[in-house]
Gaussian input, Z-matrix of N, CA and C with variables (Angstrom, degrees):
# hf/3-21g

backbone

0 1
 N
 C     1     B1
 C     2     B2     1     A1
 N     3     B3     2     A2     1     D1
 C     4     B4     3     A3     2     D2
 C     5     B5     4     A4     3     D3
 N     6     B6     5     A5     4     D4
 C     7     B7     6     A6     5     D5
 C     8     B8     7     A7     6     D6
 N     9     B9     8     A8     7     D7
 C    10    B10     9     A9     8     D8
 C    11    B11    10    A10     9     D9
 N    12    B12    11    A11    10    D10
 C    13    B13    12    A12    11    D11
 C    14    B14    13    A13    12    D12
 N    15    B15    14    A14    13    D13
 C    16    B16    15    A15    14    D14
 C    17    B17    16    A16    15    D15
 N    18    B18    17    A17    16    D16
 C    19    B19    18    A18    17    D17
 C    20    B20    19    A19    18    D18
 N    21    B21    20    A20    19    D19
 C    22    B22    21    A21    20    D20
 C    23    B23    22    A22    21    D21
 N    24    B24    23    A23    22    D22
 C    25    B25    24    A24    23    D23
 C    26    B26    25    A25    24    D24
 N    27    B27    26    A26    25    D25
 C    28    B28    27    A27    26    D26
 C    29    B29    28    A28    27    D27
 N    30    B30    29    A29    28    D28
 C    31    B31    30    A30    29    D29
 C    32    B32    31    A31    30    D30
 N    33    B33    32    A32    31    D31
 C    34    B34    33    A33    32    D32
 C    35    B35    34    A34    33    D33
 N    36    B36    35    A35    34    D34
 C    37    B37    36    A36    35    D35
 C    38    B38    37    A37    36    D36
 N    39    B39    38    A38    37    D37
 C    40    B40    39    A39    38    D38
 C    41    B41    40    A40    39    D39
 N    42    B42    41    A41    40    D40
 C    43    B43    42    A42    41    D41
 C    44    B44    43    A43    42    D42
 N    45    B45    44    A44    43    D43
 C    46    B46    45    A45    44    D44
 C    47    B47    46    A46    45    D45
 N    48    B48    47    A47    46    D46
 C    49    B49    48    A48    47    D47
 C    50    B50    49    A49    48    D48
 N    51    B51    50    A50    49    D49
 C    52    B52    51    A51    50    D50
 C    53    B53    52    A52    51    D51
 N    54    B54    53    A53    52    D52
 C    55    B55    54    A54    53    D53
 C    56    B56    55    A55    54    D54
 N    57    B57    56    A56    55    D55
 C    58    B58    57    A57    56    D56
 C    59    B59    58    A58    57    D57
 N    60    B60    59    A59    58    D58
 C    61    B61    60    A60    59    D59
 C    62    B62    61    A61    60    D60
 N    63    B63    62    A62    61    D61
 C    64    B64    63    A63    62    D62
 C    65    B65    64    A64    63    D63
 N    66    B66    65    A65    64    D64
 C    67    B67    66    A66    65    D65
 C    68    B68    67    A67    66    D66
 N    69    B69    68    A68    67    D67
 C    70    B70    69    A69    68    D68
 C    71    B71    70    A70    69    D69
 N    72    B72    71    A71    70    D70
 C    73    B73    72    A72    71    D71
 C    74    B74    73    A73    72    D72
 N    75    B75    74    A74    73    D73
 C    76    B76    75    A75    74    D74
 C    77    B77    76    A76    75    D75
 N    78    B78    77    A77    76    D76
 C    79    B79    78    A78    77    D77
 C    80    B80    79    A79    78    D78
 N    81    B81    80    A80    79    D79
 C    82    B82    81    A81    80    D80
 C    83    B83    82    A82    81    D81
 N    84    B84    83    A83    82    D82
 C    85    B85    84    A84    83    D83
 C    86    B86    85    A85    84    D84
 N    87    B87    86    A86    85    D85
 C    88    B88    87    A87    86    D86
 C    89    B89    88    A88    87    D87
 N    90    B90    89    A89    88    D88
 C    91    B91    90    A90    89    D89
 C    92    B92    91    A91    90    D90
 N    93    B93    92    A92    91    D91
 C    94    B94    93    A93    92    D92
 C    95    B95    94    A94    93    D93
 N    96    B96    95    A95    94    D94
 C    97    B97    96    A96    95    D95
 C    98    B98    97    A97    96    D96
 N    99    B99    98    A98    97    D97
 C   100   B100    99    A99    98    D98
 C   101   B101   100   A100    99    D99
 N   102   B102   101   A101   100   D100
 C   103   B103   102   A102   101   D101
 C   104   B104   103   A103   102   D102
 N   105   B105   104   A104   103   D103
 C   106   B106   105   A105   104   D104
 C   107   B107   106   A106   105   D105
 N   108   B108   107   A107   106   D106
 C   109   B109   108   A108   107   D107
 C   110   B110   109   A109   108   D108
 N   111   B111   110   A110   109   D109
 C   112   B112   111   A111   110   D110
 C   113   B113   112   A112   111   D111
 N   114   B114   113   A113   112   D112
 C   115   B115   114   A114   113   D113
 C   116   B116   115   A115   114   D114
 N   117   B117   116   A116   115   D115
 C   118   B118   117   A117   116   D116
 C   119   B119   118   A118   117   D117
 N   120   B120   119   A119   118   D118
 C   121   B121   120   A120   119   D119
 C   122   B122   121   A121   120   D120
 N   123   B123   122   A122   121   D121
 C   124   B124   123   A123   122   D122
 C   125   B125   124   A124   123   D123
 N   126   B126   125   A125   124   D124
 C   127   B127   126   A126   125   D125
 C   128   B128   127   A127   126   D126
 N   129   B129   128   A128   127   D127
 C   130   B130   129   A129   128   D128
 C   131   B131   130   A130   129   D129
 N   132   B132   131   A131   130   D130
 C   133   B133   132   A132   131   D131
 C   134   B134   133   A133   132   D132
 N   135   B135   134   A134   133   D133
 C   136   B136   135   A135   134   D134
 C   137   B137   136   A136   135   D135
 N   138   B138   137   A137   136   D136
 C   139   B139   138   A138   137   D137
 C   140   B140   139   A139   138   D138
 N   141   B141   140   A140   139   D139
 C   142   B142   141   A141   140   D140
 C   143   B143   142   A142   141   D141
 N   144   B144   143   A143   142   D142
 C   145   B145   144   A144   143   D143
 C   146   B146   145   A145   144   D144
 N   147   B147   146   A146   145   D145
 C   148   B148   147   A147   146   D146
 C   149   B149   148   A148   147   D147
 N   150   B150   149   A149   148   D148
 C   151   B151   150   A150   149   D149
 C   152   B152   151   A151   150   D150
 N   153   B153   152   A152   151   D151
 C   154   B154   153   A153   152   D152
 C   155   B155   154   A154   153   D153
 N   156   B156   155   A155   154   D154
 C   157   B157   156   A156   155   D155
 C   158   B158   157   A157   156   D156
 N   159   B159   158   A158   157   D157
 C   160   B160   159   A159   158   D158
 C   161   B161   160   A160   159   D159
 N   162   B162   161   A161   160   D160
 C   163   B163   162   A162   161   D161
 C   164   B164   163   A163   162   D162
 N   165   B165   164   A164   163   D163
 C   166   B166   165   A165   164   D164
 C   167   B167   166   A166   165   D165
 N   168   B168   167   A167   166   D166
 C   169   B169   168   A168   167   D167
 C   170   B170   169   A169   168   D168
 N   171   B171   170   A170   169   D169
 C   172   B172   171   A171   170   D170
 C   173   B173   172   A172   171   D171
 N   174   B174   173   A173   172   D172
 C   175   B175   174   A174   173   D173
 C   176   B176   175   A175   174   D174
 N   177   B177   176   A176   175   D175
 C   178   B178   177   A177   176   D176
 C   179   B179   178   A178   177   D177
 N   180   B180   179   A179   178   D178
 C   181   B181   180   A180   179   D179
 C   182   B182   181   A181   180   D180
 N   183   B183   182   A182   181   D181
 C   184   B184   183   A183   182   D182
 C   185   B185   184   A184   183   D183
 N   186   B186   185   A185   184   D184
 C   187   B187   186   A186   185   D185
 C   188   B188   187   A187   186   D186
 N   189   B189   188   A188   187   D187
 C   190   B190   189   A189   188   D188
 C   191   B191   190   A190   189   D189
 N   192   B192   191   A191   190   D190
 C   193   B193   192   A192   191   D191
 C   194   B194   193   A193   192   D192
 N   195   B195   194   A194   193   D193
 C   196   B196   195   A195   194   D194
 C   197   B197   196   A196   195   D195
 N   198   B198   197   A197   196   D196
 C   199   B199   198   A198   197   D197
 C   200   B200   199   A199   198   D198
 N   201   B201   200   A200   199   D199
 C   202   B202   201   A201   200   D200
 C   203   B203   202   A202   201   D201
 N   204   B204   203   A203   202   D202
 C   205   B205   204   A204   203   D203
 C   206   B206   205   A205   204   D204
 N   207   B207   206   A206   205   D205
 C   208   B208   207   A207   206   D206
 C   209   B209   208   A208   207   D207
 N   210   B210   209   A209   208   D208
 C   211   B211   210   A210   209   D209
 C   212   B212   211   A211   210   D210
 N   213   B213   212   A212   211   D211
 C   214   B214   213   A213   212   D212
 C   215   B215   214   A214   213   D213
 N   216   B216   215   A215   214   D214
 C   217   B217   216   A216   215   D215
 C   218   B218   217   A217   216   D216
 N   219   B219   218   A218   217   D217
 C   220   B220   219   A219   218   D218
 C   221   B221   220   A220   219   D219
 N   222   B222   221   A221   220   D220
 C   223   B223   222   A222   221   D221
 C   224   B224   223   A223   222   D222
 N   225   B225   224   A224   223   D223
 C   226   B226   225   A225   224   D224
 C   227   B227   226   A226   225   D225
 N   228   B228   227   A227   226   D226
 C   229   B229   228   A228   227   D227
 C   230   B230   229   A229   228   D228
 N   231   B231   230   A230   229   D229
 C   232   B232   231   A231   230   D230
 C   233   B233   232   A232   231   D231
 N   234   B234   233   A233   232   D232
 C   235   B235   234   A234   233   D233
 C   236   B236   235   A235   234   D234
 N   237   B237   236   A236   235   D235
 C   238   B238   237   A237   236   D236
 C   239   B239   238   A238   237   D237
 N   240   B240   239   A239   238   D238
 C   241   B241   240   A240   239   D239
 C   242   B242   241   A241   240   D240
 N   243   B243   242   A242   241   D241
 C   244   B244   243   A243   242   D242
 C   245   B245   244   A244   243   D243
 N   246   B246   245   A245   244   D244
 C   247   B247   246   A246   245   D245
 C   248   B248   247   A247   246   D246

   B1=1.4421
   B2=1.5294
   B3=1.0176
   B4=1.2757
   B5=1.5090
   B6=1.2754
   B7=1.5777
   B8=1.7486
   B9=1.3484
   B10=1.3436
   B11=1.9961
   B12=1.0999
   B13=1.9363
   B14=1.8013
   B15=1.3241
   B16=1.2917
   B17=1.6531
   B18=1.5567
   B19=2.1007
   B20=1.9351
   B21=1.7864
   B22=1.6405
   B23=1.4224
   B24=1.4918
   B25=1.5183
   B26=1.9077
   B27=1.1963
   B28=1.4650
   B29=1.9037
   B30=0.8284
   B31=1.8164
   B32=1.5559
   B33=1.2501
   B34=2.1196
   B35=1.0904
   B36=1.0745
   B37=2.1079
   B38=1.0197
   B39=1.4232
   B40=1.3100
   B41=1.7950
   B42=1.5030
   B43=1.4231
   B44=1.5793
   B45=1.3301
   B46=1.6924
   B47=1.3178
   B48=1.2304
   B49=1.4635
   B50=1.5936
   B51=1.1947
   B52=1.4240
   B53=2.0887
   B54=1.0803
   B55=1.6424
   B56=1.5108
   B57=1.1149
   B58=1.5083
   B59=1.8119
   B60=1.9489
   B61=1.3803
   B62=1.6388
   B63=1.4662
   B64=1.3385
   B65=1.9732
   B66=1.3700
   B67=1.3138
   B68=1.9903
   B69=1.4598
   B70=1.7707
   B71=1.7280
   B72=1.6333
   B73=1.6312
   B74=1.6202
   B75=1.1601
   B76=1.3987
   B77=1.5040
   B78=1.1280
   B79=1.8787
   B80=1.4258
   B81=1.3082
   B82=2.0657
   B83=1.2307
   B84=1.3265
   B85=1.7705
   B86=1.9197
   B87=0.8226
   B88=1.1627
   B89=1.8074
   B90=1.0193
   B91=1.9521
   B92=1.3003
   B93=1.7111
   B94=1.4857
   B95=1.8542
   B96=1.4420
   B97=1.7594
   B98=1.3929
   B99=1.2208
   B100=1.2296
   B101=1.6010
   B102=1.2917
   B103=1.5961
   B104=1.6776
   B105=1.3659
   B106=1.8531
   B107=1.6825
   B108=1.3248
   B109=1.4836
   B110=1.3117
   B111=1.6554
   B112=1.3398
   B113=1.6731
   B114=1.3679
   B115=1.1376
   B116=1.6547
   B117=1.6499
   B118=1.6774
   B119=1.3544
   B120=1.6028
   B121=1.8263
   B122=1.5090
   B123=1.5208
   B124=1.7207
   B125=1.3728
   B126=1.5105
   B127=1.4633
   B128=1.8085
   B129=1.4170
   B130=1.5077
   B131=1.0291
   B132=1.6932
   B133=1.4335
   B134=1.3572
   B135=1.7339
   B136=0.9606
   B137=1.4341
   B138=1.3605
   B139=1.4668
   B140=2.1250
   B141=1.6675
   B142=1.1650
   B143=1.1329
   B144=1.0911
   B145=1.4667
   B146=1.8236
   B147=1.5680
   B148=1.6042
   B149=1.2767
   B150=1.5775
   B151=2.2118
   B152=1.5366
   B153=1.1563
   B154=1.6347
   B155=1.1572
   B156=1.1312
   B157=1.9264
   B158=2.0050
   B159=1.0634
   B160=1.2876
   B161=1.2579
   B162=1.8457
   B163=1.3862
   B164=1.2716
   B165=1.0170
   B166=1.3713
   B167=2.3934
   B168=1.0408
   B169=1.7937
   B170=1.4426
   B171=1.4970
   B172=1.5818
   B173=2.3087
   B174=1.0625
   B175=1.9404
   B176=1.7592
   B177=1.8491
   B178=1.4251
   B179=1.7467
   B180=1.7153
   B181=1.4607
   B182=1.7970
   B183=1.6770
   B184=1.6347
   B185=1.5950
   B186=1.4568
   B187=1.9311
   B188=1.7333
   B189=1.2149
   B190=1.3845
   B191=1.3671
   B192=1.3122
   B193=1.5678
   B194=1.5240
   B195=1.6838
   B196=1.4137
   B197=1.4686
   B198=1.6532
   B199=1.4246
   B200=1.8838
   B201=0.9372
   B202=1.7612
   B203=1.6475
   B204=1.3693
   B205=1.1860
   B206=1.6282
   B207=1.5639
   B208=0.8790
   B209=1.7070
   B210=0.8463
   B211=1.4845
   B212=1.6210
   B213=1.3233
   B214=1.6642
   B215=1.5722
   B216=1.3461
   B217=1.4920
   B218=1.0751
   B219=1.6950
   B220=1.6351
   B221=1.2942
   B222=1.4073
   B223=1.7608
   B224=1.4427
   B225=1.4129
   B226=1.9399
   B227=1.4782
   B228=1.0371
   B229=1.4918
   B230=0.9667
   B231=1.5480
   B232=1.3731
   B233=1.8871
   B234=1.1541
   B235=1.8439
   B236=1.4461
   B237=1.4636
   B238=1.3380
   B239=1.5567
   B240=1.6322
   B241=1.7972
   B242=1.4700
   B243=1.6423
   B244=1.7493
   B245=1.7078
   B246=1.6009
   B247=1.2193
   B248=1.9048
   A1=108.35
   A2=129.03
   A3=142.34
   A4=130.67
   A5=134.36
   A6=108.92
   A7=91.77
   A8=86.86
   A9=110.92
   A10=135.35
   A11=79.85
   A12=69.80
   A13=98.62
   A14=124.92
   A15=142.73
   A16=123.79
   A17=120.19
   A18=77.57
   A19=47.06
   A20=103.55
   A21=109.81
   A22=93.53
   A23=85.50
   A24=92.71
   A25=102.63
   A26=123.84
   A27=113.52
   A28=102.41
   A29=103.87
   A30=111.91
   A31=114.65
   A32=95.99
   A33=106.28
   A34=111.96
   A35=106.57
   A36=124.23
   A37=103.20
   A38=151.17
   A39=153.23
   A40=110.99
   A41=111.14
   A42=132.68
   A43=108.00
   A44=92.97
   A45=103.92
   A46=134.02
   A47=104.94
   A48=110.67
   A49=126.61
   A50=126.07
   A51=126.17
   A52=103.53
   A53=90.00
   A54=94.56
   A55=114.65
   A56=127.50
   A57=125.55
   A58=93.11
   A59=105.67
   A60=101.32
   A61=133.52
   A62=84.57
   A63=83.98
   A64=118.43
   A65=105.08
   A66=108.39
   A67=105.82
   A68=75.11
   A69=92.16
   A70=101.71
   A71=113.62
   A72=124.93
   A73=101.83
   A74=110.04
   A75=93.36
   A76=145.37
   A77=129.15
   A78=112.41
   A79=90.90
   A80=94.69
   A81=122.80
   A82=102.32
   A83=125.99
   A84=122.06
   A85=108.54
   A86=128.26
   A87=157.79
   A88=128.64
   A89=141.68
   A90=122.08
   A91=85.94
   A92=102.04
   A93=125.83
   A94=91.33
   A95=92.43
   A96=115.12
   A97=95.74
   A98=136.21
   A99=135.36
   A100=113.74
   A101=100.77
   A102=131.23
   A103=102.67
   A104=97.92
   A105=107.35
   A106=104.52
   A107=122.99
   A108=136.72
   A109=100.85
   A110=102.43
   A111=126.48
   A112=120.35
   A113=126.37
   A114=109.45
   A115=121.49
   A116=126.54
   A117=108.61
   A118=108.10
   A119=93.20
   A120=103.30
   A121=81.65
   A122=87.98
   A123=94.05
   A124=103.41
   A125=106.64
   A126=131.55
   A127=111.27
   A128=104.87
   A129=120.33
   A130=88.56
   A131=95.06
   A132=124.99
   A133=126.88
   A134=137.46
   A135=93.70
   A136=108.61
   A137=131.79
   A138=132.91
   A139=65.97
   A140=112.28
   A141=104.28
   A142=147.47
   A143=152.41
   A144=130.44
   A145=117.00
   A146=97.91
   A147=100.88
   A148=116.91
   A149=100.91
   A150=103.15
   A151=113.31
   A152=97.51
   A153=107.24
   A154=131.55
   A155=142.86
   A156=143.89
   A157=94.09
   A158=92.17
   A159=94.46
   A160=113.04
   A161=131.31
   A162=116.40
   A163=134.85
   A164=114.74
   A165=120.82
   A166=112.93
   A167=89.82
   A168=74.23
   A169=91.25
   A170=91.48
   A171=116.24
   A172=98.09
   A173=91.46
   A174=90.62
   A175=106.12
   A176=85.80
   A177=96.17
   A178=89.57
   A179=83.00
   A180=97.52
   A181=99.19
   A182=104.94
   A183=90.19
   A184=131.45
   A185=89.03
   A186=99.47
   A187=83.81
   A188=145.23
   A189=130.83
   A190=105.20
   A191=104.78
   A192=107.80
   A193=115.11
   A194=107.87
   A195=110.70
   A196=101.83
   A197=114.92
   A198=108.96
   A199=119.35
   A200=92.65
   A201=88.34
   A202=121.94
   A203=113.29
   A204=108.67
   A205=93.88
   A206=114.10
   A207=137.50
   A208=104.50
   A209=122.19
   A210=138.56
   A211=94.18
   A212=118.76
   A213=103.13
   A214=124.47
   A215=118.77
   A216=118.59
   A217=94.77
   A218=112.47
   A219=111.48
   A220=98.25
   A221=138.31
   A222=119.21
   A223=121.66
   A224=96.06
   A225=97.48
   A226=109.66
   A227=124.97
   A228=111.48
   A229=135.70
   A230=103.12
   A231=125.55
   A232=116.73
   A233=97.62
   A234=114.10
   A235=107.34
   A236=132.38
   A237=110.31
   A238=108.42
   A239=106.18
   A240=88.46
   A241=77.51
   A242=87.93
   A243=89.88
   A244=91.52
   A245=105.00
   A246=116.44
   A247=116.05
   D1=143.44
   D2=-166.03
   D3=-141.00
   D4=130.89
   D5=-169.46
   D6=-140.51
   D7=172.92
   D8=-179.76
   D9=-94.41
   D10=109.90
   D11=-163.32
   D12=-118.65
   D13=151.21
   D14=154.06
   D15=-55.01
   D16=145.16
   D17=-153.85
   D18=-166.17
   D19=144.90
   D20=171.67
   D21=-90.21
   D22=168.12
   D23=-155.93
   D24=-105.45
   D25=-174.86
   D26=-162.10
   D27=-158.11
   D28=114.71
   D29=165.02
   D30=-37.20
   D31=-160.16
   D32=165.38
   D33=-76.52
   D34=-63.11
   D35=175.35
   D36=-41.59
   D37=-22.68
   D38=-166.28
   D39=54.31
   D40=50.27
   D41=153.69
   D42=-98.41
   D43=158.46
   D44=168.53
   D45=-83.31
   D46=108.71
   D47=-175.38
   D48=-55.92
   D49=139.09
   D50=-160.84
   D51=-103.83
   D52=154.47
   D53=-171.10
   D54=-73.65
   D55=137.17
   D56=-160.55
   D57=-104.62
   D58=117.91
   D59=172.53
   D60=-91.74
   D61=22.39
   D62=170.84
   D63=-86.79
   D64=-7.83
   D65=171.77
   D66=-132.26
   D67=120.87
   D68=-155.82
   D69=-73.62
   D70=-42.85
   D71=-177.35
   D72=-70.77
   D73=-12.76
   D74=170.44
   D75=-132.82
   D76=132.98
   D77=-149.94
   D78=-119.77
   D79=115.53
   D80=178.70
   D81=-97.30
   D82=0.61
   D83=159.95
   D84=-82.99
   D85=-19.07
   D86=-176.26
   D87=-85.98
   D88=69.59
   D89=-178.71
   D90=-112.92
   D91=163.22
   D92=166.91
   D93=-92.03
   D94=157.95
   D95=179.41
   D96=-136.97
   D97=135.40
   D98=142.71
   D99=-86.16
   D100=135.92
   D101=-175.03
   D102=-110.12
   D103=110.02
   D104=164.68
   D105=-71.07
   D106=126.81
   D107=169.69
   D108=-97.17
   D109=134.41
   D110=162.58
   D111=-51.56
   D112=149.87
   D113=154.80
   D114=-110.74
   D115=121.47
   D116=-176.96
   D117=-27.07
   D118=153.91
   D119=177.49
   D120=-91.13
   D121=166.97
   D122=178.48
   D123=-100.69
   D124=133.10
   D125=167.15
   D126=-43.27
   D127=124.89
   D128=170.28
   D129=-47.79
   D130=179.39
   D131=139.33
   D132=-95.67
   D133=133.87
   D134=-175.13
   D135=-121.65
   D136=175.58
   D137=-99.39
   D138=-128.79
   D139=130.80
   D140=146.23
   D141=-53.84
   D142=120.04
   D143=156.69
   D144=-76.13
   D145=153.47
   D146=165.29
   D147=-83.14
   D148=135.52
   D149=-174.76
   D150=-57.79
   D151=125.34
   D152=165.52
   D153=-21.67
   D154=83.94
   D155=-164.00
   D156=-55.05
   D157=132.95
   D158=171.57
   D159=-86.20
   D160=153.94
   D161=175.17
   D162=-88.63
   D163=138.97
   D164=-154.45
   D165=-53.34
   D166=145.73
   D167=-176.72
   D168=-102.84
   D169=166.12
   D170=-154.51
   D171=-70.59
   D172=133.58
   D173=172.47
   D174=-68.98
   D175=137.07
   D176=179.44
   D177=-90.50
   D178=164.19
   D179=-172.35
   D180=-77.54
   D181=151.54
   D182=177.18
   D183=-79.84
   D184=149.32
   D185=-176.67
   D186=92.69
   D187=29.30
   D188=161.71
   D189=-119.65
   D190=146.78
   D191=165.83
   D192=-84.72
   D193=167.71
   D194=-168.43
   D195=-31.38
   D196=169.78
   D197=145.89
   D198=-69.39
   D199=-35.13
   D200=-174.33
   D201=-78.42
   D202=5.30
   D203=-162.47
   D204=-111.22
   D205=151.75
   D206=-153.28
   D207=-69.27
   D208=1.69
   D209=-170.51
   D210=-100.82
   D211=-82.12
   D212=168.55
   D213=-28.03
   D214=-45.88
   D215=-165.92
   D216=-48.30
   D217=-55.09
   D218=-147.73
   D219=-84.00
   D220=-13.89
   D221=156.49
   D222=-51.73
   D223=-47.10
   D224=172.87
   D225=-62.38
   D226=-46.86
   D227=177.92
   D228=-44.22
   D229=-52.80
   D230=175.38
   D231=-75.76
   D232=0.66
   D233=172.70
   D234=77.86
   D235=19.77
   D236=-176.83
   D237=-81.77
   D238=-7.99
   D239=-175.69
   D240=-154.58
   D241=163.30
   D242=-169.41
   D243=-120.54
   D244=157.24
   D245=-163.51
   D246=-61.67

């Protein structure tokens, strides 16, 4: 597909050429260019991935609370289990 656009026009030197008034219907500062247009490529698909397994946290020993929870701290503090 291709279209038509107005584009100023240019000498040898590659300056812009000026419109000659001795011909009034026609403007030589001025040519049409046709421009070929792209068409978008068409969009993939893209490919799921499976969610990341998270890693597993370490097993508390039983009858203990998490390690991180504020209930452990205060056993270590208080010395019933050591870190």
């Amino acid at each position: 597909m291709a279209t038509t656009t107005r584009k100023r026009a240019r000498n040898e030197s590659g300056k812009f050429r000026g419109d000659d008034p001795s011909t009034p219907d026609i403007n030589e500062a001025w040519e049409d260019t046709t421009v070929a247009t792209k068409k978008a490529p068409a969009k993939k698909a893209a490919a799921k991935k499976a969610p990341a397994k998270k890693a597993a946290a370490p097993k508390a020993k039983a009858g203990l609370p998490h390690p991180g929870s504020a209930a452990y701290k205060a056993m270590i503090l208080r010395g019933e289990i050591k870190e």
